[in-house]
Backbone and ligand atoms as CSV (ligand in chain L), in Angstrom:
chain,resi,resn,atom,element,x,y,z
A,1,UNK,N,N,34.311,-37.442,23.930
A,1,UNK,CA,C,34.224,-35.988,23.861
A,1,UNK,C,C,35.299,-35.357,24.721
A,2,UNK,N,N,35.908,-34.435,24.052
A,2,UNK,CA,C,36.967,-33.917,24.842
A,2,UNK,C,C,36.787,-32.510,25.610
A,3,UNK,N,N,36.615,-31.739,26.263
A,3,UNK,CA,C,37.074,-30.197,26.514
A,3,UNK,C,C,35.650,-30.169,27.504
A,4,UNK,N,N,35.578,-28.767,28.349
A,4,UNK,CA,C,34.088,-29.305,28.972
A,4,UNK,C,C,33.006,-29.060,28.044
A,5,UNK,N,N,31.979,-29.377,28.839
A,5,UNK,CA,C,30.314,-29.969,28.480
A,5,UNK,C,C,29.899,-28.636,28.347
A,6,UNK,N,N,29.134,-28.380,26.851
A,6,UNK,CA,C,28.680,-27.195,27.532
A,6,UNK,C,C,27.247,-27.638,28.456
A,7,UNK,N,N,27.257,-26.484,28.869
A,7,UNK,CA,C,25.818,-26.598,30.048
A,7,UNK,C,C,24.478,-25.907,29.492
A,8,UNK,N,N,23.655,-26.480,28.920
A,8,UNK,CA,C,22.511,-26.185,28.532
A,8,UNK,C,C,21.749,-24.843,29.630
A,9,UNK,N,N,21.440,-23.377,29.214
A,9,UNK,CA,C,20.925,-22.899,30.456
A,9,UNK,C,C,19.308,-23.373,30.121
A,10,UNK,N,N,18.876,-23.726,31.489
A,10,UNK,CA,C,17.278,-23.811,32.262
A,10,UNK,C,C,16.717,-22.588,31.634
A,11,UNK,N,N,15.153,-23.207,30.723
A,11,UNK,CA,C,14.363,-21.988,30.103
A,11,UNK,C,C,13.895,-21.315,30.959
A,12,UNK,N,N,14.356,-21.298,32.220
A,12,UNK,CA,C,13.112,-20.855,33.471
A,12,UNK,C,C,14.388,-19.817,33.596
A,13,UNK,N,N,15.895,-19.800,33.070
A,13,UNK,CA,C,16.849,-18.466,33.570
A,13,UNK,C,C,16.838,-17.475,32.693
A,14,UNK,N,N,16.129,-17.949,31.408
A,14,UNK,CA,C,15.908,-17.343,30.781
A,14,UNK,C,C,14.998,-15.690,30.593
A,15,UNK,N,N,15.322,-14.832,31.021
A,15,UNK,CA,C,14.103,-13.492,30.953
A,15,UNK,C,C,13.208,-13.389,29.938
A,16,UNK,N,N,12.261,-13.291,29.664
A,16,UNK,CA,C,11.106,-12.852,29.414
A,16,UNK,C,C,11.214,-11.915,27.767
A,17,UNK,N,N,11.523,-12.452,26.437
A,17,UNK,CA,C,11.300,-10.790,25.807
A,17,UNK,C,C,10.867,-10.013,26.007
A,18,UNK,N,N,11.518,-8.801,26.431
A,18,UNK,CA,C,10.627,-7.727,26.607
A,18,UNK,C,C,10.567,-6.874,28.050
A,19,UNK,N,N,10.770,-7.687,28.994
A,19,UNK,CA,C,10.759,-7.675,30.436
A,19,UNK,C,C,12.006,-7.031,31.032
A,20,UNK,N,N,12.822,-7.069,30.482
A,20,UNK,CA,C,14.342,-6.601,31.250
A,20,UNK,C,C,15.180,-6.561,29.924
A,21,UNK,N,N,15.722,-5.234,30.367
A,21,UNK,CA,C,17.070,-4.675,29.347
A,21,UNK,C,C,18.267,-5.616,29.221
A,22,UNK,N,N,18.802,-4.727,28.478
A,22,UNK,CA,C,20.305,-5.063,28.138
A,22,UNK,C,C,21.223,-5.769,29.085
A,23,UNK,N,N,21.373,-4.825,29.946
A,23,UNK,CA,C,21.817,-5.316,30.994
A,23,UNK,C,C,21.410,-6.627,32.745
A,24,UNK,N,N,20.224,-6.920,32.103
A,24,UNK,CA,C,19.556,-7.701,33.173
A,24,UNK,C,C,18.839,-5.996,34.267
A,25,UNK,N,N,19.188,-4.898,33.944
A,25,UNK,CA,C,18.541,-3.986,34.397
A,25,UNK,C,C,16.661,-3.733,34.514
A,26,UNK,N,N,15.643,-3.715,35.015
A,26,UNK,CA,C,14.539,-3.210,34.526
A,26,UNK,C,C,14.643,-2.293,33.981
A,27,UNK,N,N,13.964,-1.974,32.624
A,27,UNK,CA,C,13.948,-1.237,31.900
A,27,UNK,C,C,13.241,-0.038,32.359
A,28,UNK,N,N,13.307,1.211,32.560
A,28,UNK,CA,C,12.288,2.648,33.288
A,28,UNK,C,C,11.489,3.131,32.082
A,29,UNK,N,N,10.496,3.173,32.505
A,29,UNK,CA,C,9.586,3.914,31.739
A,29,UNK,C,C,9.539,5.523,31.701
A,30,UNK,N,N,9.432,5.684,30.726
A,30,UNK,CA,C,8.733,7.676,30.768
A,30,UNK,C,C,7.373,7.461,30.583
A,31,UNK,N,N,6.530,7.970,31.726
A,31,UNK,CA,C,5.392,8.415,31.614
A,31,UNK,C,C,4.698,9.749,30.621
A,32,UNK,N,N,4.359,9.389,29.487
A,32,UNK,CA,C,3.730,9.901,28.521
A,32,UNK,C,C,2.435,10.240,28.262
A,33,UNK,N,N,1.515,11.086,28.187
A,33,UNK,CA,C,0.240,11.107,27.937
A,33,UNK,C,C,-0.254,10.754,26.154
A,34,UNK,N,N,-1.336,9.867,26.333
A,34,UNK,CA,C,-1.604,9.988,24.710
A,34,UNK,C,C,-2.990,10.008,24.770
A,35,UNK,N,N,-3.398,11.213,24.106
A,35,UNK,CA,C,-4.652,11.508,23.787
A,35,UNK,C,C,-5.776,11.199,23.073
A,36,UNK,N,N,-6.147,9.870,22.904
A,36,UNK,CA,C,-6.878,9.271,22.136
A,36,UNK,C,C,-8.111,10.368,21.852
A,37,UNK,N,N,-8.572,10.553,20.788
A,37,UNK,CA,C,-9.918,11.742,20.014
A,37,UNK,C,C,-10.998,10.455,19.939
A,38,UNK,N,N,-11.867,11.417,20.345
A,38,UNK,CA,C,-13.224,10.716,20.611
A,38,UNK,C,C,-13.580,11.071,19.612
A,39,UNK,N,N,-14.407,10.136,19.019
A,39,UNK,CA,C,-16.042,9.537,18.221
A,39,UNK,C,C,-16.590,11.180,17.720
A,40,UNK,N,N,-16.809,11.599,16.518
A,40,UNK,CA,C,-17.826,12.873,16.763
A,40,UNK,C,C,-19.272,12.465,16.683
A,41,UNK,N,N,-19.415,10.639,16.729
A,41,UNK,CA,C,-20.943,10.659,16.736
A,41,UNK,C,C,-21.102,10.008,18.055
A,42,UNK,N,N,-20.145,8.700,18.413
A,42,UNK,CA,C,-20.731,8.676,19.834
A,42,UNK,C,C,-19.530,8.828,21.481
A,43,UNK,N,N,-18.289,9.595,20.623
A,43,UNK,CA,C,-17.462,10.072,21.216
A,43,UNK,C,C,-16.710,9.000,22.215
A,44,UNK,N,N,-16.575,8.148,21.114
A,44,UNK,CA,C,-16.021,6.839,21.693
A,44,UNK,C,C,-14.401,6.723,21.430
A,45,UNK,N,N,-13.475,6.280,22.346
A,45,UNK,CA,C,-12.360,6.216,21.892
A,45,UNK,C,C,-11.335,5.250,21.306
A,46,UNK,N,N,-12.836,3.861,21.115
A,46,UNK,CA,C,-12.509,2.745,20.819
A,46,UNK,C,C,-12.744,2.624,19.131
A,47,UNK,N,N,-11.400,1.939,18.498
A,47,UNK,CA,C,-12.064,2.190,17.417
A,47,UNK,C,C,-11.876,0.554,16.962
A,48,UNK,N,N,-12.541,0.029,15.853
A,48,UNK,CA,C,-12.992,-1.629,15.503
A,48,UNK,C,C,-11.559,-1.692,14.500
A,49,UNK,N,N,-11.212,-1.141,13.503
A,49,UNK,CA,C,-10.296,-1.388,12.975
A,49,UNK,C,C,-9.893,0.007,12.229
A,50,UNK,N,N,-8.364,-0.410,11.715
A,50,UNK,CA,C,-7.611,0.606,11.101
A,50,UNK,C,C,-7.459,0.229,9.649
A,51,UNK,N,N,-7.631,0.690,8.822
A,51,UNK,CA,C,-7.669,0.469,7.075
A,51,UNK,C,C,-6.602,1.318,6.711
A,52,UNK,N,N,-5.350,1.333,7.585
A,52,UNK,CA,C,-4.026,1.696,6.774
A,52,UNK,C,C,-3.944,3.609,6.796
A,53,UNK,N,N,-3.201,3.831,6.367
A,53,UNK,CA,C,-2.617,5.286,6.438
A,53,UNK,C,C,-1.748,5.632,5.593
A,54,UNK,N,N,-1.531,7.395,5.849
A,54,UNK,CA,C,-0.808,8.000,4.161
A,54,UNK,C,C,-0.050,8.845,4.997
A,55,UNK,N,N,0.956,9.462,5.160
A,55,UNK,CA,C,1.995,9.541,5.649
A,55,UNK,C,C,2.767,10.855,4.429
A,56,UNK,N,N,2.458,12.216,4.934
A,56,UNK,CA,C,3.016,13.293,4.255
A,56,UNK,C,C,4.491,13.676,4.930
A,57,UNK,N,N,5.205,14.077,4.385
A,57,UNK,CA,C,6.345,14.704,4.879
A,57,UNK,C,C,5.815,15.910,4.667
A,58,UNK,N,N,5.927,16.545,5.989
A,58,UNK,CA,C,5.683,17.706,6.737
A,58,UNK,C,C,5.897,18.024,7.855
A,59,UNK,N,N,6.951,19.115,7.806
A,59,UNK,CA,C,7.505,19.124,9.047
A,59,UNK,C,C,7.152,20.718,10.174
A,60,UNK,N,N,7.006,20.897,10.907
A,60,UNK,CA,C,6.445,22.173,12.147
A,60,UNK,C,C,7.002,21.801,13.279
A,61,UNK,N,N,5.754,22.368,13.861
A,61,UNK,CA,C,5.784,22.507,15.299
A,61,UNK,C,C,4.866,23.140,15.953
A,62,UNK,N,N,4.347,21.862,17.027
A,62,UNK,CA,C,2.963,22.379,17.721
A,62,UNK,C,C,3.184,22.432,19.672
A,63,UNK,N,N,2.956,23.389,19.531
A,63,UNK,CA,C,2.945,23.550,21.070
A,63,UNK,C,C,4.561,23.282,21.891
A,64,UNK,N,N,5.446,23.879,20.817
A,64,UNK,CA,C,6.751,23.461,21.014
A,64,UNK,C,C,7.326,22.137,21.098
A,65,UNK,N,N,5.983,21.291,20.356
A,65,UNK,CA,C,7.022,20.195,20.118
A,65,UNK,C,C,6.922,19.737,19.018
A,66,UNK,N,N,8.346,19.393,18.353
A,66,UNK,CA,C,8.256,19.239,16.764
A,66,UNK,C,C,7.505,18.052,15.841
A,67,UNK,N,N,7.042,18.306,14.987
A,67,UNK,CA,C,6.819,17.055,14.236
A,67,UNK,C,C,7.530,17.547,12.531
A,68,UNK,N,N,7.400,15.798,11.886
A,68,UNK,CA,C,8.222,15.627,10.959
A,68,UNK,C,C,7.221,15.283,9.672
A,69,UNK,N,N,6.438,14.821,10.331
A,69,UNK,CA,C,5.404,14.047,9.210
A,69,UNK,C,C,3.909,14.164,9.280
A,70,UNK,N,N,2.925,14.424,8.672
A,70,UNK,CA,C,1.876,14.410,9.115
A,70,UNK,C,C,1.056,12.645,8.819
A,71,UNK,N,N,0.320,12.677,9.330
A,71,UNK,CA,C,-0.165,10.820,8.744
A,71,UNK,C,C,-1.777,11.018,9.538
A,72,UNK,N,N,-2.325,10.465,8.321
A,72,UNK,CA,C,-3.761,9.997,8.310
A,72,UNK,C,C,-3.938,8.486,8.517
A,73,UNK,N,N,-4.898,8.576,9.489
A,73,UNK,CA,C,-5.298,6.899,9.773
A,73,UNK,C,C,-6.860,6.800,8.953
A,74,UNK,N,N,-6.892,5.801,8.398
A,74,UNK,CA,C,-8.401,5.995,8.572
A,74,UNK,C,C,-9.065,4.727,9.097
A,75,UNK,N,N,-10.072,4.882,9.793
A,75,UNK,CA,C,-10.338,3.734,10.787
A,75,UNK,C,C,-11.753,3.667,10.467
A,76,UNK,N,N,-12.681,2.633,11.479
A,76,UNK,CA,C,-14.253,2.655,11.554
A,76,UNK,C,C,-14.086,2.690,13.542
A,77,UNK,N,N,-14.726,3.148,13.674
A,77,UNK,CA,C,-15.524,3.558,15.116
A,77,UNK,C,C,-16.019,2.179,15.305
A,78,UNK,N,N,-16.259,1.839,16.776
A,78,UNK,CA,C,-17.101,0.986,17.254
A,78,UNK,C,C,-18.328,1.056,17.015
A,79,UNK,N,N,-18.787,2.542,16.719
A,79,UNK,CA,C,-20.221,2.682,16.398
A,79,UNK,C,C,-20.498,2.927,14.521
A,80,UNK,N,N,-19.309,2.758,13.719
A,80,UNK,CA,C,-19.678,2.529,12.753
A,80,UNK,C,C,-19.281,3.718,11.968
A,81,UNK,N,N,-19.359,4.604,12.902
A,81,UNK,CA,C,-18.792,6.004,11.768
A,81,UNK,C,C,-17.353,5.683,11.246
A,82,UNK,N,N,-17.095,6.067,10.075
A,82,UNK,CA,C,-15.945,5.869,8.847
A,82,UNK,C,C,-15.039,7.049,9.715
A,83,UNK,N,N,-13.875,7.453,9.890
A,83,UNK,CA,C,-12.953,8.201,10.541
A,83,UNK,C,C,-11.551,8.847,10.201
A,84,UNK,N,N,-10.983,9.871,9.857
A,84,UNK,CA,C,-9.674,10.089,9.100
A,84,UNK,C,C,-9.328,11.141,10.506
A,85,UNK,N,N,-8.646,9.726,10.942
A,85,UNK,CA,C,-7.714,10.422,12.206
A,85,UNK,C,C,-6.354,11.270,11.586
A,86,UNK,N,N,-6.107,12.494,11.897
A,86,UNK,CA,C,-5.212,12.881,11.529
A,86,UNK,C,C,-4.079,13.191,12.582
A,87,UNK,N,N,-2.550,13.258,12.504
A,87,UNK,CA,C,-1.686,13.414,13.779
A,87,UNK,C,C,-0.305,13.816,12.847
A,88,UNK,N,N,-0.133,14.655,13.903
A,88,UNK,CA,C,1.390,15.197,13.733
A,88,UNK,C,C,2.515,14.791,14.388
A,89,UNK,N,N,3.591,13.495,13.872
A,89,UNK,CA,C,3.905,12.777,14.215
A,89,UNK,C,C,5.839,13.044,14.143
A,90,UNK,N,N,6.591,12.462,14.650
A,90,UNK,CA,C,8.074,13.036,15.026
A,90,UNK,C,C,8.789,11.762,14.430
A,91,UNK,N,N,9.603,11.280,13.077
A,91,UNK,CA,C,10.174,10.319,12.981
A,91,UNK,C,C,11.540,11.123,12.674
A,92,UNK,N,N,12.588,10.605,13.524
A,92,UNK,CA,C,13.644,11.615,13.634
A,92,UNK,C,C,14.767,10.991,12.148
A,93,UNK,N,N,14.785,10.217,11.951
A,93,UNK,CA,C,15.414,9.459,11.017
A,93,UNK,C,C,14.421,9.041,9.730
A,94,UNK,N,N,13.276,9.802,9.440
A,94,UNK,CA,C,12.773,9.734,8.485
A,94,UNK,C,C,11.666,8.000,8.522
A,95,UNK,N,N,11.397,8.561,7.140
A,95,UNK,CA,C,10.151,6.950,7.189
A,95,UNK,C,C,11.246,5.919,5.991
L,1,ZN,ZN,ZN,-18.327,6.287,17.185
């Protein structure tokens, strides 16, 4: 073999997906609030599963901040009630 070796790097130098940026930088977070809607039967904010969603193009603005799309979830509650979460949602580049 001629030219150098390459050098295998150690999985342990390896970072983490997910854990550190581009640059070997920590990545900063923006602290965001998200308002999970409670249960109207037992005002729970846990829900068992999601059965998919419908996704309108519609575009506003609530409380000065814009949205693009409206989208329905519909889910089941932990306690069983059937659920059509609705949200006004911002996809800047479309769906
Ligand atoms: Zn419930």
């Amino acid at each position: 073999m001629t030219g150098p070796r390459r050098v295998n790097r150690k999985k342990t130098d390896i970072p983490k997906k997910g854990a550190v940026g581009k640059h070997g930088k920590q990545r900063e977070y923006a602290i965001v609030d998200r308002h999970p809607v409670n249960c109207p039967r037992c005002q729970s904010t846990e829900r068992l599963r999601y059965e998919g969603r419908q996704i309108f193009a519609y575009a506003g603005e609530i409380a000065g901040k814009p949205f693009s799309h409206v989208v329905w979830r519909k889910c089941i509650c932990v306690c069983g009630q059937a659920i059509k979460e609705k949200s006004h949602e911002y996809f800047p580049d479309g769906i």
